[in-house]
C-alpha positions, -999 to +999 in steps of 0.1 A: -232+205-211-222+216-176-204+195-156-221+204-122-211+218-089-200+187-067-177+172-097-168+212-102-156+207-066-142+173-061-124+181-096-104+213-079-097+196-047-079+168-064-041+159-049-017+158-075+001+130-059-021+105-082-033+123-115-069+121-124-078+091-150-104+098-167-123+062-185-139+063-216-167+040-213-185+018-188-183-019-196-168-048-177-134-035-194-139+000-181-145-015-148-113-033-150-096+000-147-118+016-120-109-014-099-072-017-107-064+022-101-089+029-080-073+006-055-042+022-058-058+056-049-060+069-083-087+089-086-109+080-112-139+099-134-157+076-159-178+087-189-202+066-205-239+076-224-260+055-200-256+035-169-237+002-168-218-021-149-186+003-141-207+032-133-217+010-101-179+007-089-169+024-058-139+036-074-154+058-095-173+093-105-191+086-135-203+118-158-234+104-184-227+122-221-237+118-251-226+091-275-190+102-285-189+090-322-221+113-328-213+142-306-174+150-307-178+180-296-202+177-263-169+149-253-146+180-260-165+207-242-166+186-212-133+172-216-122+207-215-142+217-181-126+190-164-089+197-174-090+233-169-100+222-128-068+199-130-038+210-112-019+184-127-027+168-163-048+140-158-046+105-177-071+096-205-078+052-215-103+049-238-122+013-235-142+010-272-127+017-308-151+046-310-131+061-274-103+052-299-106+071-327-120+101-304-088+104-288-066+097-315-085+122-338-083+151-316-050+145-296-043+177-308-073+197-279-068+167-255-035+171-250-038+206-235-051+189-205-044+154-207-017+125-214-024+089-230-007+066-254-030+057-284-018+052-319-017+079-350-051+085-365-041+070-399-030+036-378-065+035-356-084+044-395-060+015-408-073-010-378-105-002-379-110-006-417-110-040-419-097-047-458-066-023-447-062-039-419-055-073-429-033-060-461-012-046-441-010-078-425-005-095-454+023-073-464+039-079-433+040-119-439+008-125-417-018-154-425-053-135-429-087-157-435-093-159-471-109-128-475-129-107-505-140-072-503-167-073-533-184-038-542-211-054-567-233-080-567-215-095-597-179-098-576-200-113-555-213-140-580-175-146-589-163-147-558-188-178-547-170-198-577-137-198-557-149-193-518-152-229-494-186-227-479-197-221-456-183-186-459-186-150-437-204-119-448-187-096-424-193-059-421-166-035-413-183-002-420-203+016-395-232+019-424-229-019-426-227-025-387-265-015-389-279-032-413-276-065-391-287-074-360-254-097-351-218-100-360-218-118-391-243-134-413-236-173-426-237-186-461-240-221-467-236-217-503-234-197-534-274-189-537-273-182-503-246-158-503-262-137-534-291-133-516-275-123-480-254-098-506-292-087-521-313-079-486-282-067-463-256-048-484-270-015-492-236-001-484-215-009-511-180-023-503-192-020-467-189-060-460-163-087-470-165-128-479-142-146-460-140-181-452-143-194-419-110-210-401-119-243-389-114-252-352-136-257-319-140-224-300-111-229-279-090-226-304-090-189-303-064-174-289-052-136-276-021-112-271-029-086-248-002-057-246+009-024-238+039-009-265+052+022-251+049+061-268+085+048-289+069+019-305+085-005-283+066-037-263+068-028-224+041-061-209+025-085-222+009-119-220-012-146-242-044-163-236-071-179-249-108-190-251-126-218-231-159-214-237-176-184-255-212-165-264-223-171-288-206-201-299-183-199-330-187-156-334-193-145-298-173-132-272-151-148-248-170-161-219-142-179-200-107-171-210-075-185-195-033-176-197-015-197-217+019-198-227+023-192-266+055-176-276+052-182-314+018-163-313+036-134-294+061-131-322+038-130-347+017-102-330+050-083-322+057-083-360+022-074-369+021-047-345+055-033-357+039-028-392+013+001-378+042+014-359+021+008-331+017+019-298-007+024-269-028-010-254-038-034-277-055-069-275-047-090-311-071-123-318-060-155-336-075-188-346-054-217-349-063-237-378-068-272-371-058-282-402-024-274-400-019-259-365-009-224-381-022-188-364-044-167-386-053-134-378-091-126-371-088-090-357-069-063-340-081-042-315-067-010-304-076-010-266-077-031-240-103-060-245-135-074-226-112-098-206-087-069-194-091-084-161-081-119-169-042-099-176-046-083-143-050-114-123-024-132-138+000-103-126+000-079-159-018-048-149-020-032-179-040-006-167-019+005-136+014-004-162+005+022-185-005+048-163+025+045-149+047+046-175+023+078-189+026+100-158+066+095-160+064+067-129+078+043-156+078+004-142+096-030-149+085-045-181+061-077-175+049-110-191+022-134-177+040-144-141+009-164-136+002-198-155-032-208-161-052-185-147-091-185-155-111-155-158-148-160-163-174-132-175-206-141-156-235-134-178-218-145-209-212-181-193-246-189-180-259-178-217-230-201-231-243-229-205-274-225-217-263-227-253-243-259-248-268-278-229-289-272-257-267-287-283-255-315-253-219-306-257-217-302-215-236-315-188-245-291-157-219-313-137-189-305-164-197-268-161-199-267-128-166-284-124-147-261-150-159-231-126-144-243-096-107-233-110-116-194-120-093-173-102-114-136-119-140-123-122-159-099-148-183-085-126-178-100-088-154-087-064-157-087-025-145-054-022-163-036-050-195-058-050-224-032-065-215-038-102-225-072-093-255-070-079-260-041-105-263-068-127-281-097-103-310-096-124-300-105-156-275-131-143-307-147-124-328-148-155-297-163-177-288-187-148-327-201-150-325-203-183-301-222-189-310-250-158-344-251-180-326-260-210-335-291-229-309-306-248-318-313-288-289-332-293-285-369-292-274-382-256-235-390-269-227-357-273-228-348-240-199-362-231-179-332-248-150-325-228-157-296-205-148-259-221-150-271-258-174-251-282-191-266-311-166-269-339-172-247-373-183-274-394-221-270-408-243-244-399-256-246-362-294-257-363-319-229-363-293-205-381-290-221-416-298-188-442-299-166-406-282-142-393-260-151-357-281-140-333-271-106-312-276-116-277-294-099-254-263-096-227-267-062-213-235-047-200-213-077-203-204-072-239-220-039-247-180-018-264-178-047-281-209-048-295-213-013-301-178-013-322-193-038-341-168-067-331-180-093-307-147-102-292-119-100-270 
């Protein structure tokens, strides 16, 4: 694949003041980064397979390739057109664990032309493998779920003698990512569970049984971070959920900065057992039951609500590229408190979603808006990923205002921002599969990777 003659151009004309950074992907997290450098003069060349929301940016020259995690090498040839223009090396963020592992696996040819902070192969293989990655939590003193990683249908049988049900069939393995249309599937109990095992697992030991951590929505919390090329934390800052898409295993539709030191040291000492370092964004649930952090998932990039970090005054984006062209900055924690970031398309499916069930009323959502302070898609100075997007936020938005709720009257008066809680199986899903949205560019990485959060 040739690159063409006007990027050929723009490419060798390049200052070195501001090194090129080059974004792997083109979701709202990718656009996160073409706003934040891009408005600092970085100039900034974004690859994605198709066009999406950060494509649309002003800040950016986008390049459509091939899918990375099937074509390795097209991403290397092209990789290496466009360092051999640089004057200078440029800087390389990947935005989706498949950008990841592409980088990480071939640091070796990238580095020729470019610089980036991502962690050793056999740390991003560790992460992305589920059952590794949460013994090596375990080893390192961390509450996991309850979790099983069954190969046979038999385990399976013996494992539904000990498991609290409702349970998790969760896939981990790309083979398995495929076999279902959503994140997890449900079992209420142990029939059920044999017979998700039966129709969906033709990938042995591709999928694990773990129980589900009781507690509303909002009780998922974040630690977004950058650790520098030593292993050591330069920024960071904690968060979590409001609302979320789908409720109980989507994606973070409104998110907020909290304060949460005890989660922090926990993800430090997590992240210090895969020697970590690059940009990171660690989920937890807090158990209701006893008010204790378990670990759900770590993901070795930035996350879908990047931009939540950046509002509240830790740029990670702008932070590391600093720190990986040699301009090296102040370390940084949250400086903001309470700052709301809101992913547009996600809410009004989340509204929609909620009036169904009654759990909010269109007056509660509408004042639990009036405090965001970020954006996913809008900005006045960058306003085409937006309206990029107008259409599916119009046909989610009328959705949700024709929304009946099911639910008895009394449940309406759920305090805004609080999902349904994990007990039971939502109605319509009992024996189902959770649903995959159809949510276009707002969640697309994450969905891809096969993890529906952060």
């Amino acid at each position: 694949m040739k690159i063409g003659l006007e990027l050929d151009s723009w490419l060798r004309e390049l200052p070195t003041r501001r090194p090129l950074a080059v974004v792997l992907g083109g979701s709202v997290n990718a656009l996160s980064y073409a706003r934040s450098l891009g408005r600092r003069g970085v100039p900034v060349l974004l690859l994605d397979t198709s066009k999406r929301a950060a494509t649309a940016s002003r800040y950016v020259r986008a390049l459509i390739v091939a899918e990375a995690a099937d074509n390795p090498e097209i991403w290397l040839d092209v990789l290496g057109q466009i360092g051999r223009r640089l004057q200078v090396p440029g800087v390389v963020f990947p935005t989706t664990d498949g950008h990841v592992e592409f980088v990480a696996r071939h640091a070796s040819e990238l580095s020729s032309w470019f610089r980036f902070i991502v962690p050793a192969t056999e740390d991003v293989t560790a992460i992305l493998d589920k059952a590794e990655q949460y013994e090596r939590a375990s080893v390192a003193g961390i509450r996991i779920p309850i979790t099983w990683h069954p190969t046979t249908l038999t385990e399976v049988q013996e494992i539904a003698c000990a498991m609290p049900f409702p349970c998790l069939l969760k896939p981990f393995s790309d083979v398995a990512r495929e076999t279902i249309r959503g994140k997890v599937l449900v079992a209420s109990d142990a029939a059920e569970l044999e017979s998700l095992y039966r129709s969906h697992c033709s990938d042995p030991g591709g999928f694990v049984v773990q129980e589900i951590v009781p507690g509303a929505d909002s009780e998922l919390f974040g630690y977004l971070a950058f650790w520098d090329a030593d292993g050591r934390e330069h920024s960071w800052l904690t968060k979590r959920k409001v609302r979320q898409f789908p409720s109980r295993f989507g994606t973070g539709a409104t998110q907020e900065t909290v304060d949460a030191p005890e989660l922090a040291e926990l993800s430090r000492r997590l992240l210090a057992a895969f020697s970590y370092r690059g940009l990171v964004g660690i989920e937890w649930k807090r158990d209701e039951r006893d008010g204790t952090f378990c670990l759900m998932e770590i993901n070795a990039r930035t996350v879908i609500g990047n931009q939540l970090a950046i509002s509240a005054g830790v740029d990670f984006p702008w932070i590391a590229y600093q720190e990986i062209t040699g301009t090296s900055m102040a370390k940084t924690s949250a400086v903001a408190a309470s700052v709301t970031w809101v992913n547009e398309e996600l809410e009004v499916l989340a509204l929609a979603q909620l009036r169904r069930d009654g759990a909010i009323t269109l007056a509660q959502w509408a004042r639990s808006m009036l405090g965001a302070r970020s954006w996913a898609l809008w900005s006045w100075r960058d306003p085409k990923p937006f309206l990029m997007r107008s259409g599916a936020l119009a046909r989610g938005l009328y959705r949700a205002l024709r929304t009946v709720p099911v639910r008895p009257a009394g449940t309406a008066s759920a305090p805004p921002g609080v999902g349904l809680r994990t007990e039971g199986i939502p109605v319509g899903r009992r024996g189902r599969e959770i649903d995959r949205p159809s949510i276009g560019d707002a969640a697309h990485d994450d969905l891809r990777g096969g993890v529906l959060a952060r």
